[in-house]
ZAMARGU-4260 file (C-alpha; in steps of 0.2 Angstrom, whole numbers, plus 5000, padded with zeros to 4 digits):
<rodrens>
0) 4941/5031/4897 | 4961/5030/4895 | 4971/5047/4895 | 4986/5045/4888 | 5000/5059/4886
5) 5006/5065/4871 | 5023/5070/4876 | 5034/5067/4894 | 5027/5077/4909 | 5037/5092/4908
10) 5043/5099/4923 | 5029/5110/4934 | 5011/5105/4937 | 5002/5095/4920 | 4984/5095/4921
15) 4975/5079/4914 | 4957/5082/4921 | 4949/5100/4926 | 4933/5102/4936 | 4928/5115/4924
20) 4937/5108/4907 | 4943/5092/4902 | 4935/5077/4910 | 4924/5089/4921 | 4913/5073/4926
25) 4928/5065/4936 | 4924/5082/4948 | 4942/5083/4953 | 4956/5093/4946 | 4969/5080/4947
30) 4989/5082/4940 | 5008/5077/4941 | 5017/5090/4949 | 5037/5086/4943 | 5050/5096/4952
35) 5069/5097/4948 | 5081/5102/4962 | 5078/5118/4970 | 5061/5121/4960 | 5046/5128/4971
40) 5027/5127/4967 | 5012/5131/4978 | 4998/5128/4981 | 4981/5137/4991 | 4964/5133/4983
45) 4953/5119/4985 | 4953/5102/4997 | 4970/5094/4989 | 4979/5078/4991 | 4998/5077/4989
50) 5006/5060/4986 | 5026/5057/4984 | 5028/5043/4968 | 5046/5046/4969 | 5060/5057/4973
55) 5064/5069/4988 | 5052/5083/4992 | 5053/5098/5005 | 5035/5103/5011 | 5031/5118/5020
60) 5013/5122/5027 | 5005/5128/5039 | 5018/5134/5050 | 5025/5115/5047 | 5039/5107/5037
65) 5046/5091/5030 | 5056/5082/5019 | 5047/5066/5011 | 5057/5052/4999 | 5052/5038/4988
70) 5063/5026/4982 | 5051/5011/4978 | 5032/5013/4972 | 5033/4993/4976 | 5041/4993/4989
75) 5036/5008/5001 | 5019/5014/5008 | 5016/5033/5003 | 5017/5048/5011 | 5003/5061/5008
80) 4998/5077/5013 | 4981/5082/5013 | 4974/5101/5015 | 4961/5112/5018 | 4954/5124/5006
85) 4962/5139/5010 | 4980/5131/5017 | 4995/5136/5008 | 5008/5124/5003 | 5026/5125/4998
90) 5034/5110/4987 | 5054/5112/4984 | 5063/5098/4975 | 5076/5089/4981 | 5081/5077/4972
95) 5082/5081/4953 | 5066/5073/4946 | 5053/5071/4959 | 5036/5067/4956 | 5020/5072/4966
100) 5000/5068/4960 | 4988/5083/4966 | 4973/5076/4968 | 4960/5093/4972 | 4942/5096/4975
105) 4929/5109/4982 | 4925/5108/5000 | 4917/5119/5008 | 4921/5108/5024 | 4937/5117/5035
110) 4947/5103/5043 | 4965/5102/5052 | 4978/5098/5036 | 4987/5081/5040 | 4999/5071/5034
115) 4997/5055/5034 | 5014/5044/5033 | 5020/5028/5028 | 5020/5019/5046 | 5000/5025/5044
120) 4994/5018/5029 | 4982/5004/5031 | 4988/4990/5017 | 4979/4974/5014 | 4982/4958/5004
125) 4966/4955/4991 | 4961/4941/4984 | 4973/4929/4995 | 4967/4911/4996 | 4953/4912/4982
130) 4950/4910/4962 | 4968/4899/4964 | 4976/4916/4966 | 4972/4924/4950 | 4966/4942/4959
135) 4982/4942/4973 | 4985/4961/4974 | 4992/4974/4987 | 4977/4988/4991 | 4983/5003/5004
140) 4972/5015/5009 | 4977/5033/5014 | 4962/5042/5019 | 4942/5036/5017 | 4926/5040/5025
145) 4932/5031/5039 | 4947/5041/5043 | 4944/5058/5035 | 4925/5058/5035 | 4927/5078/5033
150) 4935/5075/5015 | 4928/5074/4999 | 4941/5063/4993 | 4947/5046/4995 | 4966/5041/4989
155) 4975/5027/4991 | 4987/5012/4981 | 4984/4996/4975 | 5001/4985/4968 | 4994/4974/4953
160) 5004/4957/4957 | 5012/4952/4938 | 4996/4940/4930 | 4984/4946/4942 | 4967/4955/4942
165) 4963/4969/4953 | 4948/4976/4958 | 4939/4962/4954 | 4926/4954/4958 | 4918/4966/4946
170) 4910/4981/4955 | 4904/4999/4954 | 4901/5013/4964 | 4890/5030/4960 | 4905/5040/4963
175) 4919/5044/4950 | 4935/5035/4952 | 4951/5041/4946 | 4968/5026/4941 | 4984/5033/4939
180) 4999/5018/4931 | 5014/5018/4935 | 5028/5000/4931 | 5043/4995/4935 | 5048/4993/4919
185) 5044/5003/4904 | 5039/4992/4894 | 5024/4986/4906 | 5007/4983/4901 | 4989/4980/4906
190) 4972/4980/4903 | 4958/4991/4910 | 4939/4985/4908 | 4928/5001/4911 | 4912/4991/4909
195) 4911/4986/4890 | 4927/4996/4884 | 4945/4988/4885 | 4960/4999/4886 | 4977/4997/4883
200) 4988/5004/4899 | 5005/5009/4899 | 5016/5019/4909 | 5010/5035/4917 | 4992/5033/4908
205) 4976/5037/4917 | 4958/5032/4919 | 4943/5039/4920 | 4930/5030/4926 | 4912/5036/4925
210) 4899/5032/4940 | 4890/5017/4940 | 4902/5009/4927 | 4913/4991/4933 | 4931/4994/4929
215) 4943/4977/4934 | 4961/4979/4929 | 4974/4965/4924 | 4994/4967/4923 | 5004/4954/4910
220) 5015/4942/4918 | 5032/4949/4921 | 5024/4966/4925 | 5018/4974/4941 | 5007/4988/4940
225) 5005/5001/4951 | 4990/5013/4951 | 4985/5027/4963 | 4965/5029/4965 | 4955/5043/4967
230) 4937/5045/4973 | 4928/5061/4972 | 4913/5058/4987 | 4896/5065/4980 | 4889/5080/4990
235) 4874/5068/4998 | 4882/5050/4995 | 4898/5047/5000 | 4909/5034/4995 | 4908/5019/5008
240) 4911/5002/4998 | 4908/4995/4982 | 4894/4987/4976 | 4897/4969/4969 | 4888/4966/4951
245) 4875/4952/4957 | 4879/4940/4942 | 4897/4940/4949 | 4893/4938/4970 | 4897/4920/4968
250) 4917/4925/4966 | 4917/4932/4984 | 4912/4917/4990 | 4931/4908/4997 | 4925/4890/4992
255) 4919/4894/4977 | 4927/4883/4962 | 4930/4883/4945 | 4938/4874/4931 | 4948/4864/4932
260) 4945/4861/4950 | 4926/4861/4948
</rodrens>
């Protein structure tokens, strides 16, 4: 389902799902931190993912500090920091209006926190040479099962190319799966299909998508989109690809060909 807010994200941390509250079948308390200049927030409980959309941060943890800016969604690979339960974190703003997701789940798991920077983030062009074009998109990958096989989250990107689908071919996984919108323009628009539902998508709307359910996304022309997804890993299945619907396997196949072409 689509969350949309009701007013601006105020400054400090605004909740939109709760492990043990609102959308508790996502598993993951997830949030936009927004700091003004000089405004601190920390952080200790629970496995937690940290990722800059915009602005200029100081981070301090574990004995550790840096300063982290965004300029671009579009344009720049993100910086994240990912903790342990138990780690303390100090977030400062540095730049009037910074924004931060916090992405956090239970983990009983203790691991060395890591921050994983742009120069790190393994981005890949989708859908390049297929379906005339039609699902071209941008898909980074911070930290999965096959980097971080200690976490119970995965986080990463994906730029929605203007006209284009993303995750498409249609596909599921048993693990919820959290989109987070950002466009460069205001007035931008998509469409997200969580299997038999459409939703209208805007700026700074987010999805929730339930296990087991397909959820392809499309951006109107003229309008990039950009979304940050979250997976929570189930205690005994952990996230490790999708799972292609069989009635749509023939789109993965490069020669495939449809009208007018066919």
């Amino acid at each position: 389902m689509r969350v949309r807010p009701n007013t601006a994200f105020k400054n400090g941390y605004n909740s939109i799902t709760e492990m043990n509250k609102s959308h508790s079948n996502m598993l993951m308390d997830f949030g936009i931190l927004k700091l003004s200049k000089n405004q601190n927030y920390e952080s200790k409980l629970l496995e937690r993912a940290l990722l800059l959309v915009k602005g200029e941060i100081l981070l301090k943890w574990s004995n550790k500090e840096t300063v982290l800016k965004r300029d671009s969604l579009f344009d720049e690979n993100p910086s994240c920091l990912h903790l342990s339960c138990g780690e303390t974190v100090k977030i400062t703003g540095i730049s009037d209006d910074s924004e931060i997701i916090i992405a956090a789940t239970n983990n009983k798991n203790k691991f060395e926190s890591k921050l994983y920077t742009p120069e790190e983030c393994r981005s890949e062009q989708f859908g390049v040479g297929v379906l005339n074009e039609t699902s071209n998109r941008t898909v980074r990958t911070i930290f999965d099962y096959n980097n971080a096989p200690y976490a119970k989250l995965v986080i990463g990107e994906v730029i929605n190319h203007p006209g284009r689908w993303s995750s498409y071919p249609p596909h599921d996984h048993p693990q919820p799966e959290i989109y987070y919108y950002k466009f460069d323009r205001e007035q931008g628009f998509g469409v997200s299909i969580i299997e038999d539902d459409a939703y209208l998508i805007r700026n700074n709307d987010t999805c929730c998508i339930t296990p087991g359910k397909v959820h392809p996304q499309v951006t109107a022309p003229g309008y990039p989109m950009w979304y940050c997804w979250v997976i929570r890993h189930l205690d005994d299945n952990p996230f490790i690809d999708r799972h292609f619907r069989d009635e749509h396997k023939w789109l993965l196949d490069p020669n495939a060909k449809t009208w007018p072409e066919k």
